[in-house]
C-alpha positions as CSV (number, residue, x, y, z in Angstrom):
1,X,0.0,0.0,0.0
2,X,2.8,2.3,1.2
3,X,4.5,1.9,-2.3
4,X,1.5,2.6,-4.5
5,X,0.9,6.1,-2.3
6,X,4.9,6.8,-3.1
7,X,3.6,5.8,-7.0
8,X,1.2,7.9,-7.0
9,X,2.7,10.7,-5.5
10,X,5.7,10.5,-7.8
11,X,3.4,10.6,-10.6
12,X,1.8,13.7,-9.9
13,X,5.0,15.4,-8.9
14,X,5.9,14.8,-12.2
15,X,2.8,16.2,-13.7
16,X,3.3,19.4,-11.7
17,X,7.0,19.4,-12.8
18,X,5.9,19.4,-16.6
19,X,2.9,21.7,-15.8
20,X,5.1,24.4,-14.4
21,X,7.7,24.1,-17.7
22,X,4.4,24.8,-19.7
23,X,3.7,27.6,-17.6
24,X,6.9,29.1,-18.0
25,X,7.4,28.1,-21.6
26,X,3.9,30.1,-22.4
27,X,4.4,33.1,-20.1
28,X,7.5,33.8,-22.3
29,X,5.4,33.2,-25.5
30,X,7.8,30.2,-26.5
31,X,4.5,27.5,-26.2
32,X,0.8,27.9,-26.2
33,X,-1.1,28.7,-23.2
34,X,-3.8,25.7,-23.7
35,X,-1.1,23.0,-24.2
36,X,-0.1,24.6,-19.9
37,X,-3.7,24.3,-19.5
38,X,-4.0,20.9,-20.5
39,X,-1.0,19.6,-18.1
40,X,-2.7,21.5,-15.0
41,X,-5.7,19.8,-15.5
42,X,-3.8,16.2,-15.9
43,X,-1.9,16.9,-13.1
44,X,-5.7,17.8,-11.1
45,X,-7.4,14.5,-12.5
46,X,-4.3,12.7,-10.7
47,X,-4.4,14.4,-7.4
């Protein structure tokens, strides 16, 4: 049980980790803004 909570939590680190890149990438016009919306709301569904 103990590993599948580390799993999961690992997981959505990650999600937040590529979230914020997007986030960063759009604010300085180098990606769109919906492709940083679509990893914040991945990174939601898996919270």
């Amino acid at each position: 049980m103990a590993s599948l909570v580390a799993a999961r939590g690992a997981t959505l680190a990650r999600a937040m980790g590529i979230t914020l890149l997007h986030i960063e990438r759009a604010r300085t016009g180098c990606g769109p803004w919906q492709r940083a919306q679509d990893w914040l709301a991945e990174a939601v569904r898996q919270g």
